[in-house]
C-alpha positions as CSV (number, residue, x, y, z in Angstrom):
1,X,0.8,4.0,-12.8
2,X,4.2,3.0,-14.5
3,X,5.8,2.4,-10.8
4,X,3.5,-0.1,-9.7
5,X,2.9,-1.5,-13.1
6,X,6.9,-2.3,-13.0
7,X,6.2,-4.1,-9.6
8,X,3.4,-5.9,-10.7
9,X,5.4,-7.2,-13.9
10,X,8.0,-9.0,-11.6
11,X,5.2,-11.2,-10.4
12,X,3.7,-11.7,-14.0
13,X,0.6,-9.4,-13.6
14,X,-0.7,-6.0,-14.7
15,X,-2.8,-3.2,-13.9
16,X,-6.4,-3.9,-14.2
17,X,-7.8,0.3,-14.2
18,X,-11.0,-1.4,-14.8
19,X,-10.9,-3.6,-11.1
20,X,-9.0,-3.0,-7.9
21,X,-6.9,-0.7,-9.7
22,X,-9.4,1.9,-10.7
23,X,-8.3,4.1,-7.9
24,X,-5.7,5.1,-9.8
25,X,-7.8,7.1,-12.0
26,X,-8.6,9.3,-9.8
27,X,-6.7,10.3,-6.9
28,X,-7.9,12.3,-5.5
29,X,-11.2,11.7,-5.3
30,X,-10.2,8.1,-3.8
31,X,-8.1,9.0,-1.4
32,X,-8.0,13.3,-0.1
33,X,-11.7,13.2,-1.1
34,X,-12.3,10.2,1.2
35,X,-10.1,11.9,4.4
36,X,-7.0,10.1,3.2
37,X,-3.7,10.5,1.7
38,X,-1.6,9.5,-1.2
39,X,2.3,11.1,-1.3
40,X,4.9,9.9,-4.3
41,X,8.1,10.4,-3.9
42,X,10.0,12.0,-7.0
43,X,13.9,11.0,-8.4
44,X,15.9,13.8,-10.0
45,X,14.9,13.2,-13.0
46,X,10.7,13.8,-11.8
47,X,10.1,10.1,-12.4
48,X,7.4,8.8,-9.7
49,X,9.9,6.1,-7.8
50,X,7.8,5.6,-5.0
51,X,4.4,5.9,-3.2
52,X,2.2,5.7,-0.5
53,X,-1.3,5.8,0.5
54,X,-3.7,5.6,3.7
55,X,-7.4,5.6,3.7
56,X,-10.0,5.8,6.6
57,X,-12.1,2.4,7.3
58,X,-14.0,3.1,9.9
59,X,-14.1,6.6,11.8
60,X,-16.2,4.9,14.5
61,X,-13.3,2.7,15.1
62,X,-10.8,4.7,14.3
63,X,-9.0,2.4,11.6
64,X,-7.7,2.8,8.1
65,X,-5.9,1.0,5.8
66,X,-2.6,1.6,4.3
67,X,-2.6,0.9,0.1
68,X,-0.5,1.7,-2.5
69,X,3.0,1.2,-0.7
70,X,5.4,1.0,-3.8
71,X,9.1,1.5,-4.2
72,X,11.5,1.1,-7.5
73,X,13.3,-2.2,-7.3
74,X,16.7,0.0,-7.7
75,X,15.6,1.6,-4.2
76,X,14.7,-1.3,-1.9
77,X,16.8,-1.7,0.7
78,X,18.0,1.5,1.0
79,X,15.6,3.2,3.6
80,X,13.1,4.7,1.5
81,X,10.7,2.5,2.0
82,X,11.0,2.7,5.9
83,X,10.5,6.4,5.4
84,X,7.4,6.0,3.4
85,X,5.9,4.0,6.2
86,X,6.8,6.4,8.6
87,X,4.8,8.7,7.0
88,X,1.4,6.6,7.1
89,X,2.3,5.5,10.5
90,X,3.0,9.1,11.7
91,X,-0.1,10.8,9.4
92,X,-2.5,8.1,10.6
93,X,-1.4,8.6,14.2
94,X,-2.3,13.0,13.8
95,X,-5.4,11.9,12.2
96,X,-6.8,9.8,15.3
97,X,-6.5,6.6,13.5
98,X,-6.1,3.4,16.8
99,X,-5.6,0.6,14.3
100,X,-4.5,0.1,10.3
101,X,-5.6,-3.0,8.5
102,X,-4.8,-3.9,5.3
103,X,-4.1,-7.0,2.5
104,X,-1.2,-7.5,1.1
105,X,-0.6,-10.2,-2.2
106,X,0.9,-13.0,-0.6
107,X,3.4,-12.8,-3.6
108,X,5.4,-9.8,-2.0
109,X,7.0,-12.2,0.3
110,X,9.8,-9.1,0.4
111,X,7.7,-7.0,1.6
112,X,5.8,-9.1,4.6
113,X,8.9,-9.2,6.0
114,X,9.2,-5.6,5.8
115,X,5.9,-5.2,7.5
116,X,6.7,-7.7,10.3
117,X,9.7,-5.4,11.1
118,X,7.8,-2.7,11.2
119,X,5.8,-4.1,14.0
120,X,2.8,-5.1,12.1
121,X,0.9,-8.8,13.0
122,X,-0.3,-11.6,10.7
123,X,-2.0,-14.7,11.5
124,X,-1.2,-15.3,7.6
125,X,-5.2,-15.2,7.0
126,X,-5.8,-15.2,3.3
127,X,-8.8,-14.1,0.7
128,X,-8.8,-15.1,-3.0
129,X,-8.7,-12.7,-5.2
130,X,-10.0,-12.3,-8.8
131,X,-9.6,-8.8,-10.0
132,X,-6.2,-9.5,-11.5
133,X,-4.8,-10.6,-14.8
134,X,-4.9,-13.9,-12.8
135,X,-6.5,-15.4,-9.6
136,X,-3.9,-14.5,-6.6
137,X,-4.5,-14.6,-2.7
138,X,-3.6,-11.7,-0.4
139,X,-2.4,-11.7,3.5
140,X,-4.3,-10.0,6.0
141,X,-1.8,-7.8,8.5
142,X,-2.7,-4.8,11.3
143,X,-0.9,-2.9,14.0
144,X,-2.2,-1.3,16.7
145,X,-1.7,2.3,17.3
């Protein structure tokens, strides 16, 4: 929680455990216990620096989503981050996933270029959002596997 509470901060906002960000309380319940995954990636010193998590939408149509892609601001840039979606690109792939879908807050302007390079589409569709220390809107982007 203290990695993507440090990325929410540089955008003014917070966890809210008691709205979207309640899957943080458990896991593994929300995301192995739902067919999914959720991998952190670890500094020297054991201090979570980064993470990554896909989740099944609809076995009929074989899409999930990706959630939860987070990365110290010390490590942008450097890689990491490419290798973390590599991973959910790669594990969705063995899994049978076709298609991931997810939102992203259309503050991360860093990262939508980050997905665009990594081949993913937007049409820049947006939803409101209210589940936040403050009302914010999220971008809608997929890729087809």
């Amino acid at each position: 929680m203290a990695l993507i509470e440090s990325c929410y901060q540089e955008h003014g906002d917070q966890i809210i455990l008691n709205g979207d960000d309640s899957d943080l309380l458990n896991l593994e319940g929300n995301y192995r216990g739902r067919a999914g995954e959720f991998i952190i990636v670890e500094d020297q010193q054991q201090t979570i620096v980064g993470c990554h998590a896909v989740v099944p939408l609809d076995q009929q149509f074989h899409a999930c989503t990706f959630k939860r892609l987070y990365l110290h601001k010390s490590l942008r840039g450097l890689g990491l981050g490419q290798a973390l979606m590599q991973w959910a690109l790669d594990w969705a792939r063995s899994q049978g996933f076709q298609r991931v879908e997810f939102w992203s807050d259309t503050r991360f302007e860093r990262a939508h270029k980050f997905f665009l390079k990594a081949g993913f589409l937007t049409e820049n569709t947006t939803r409101k959002m209210d589940d936040g220390i403050q009302p914010y809107s999220e971008f809608f982007f997929w890729i087809d596997l």
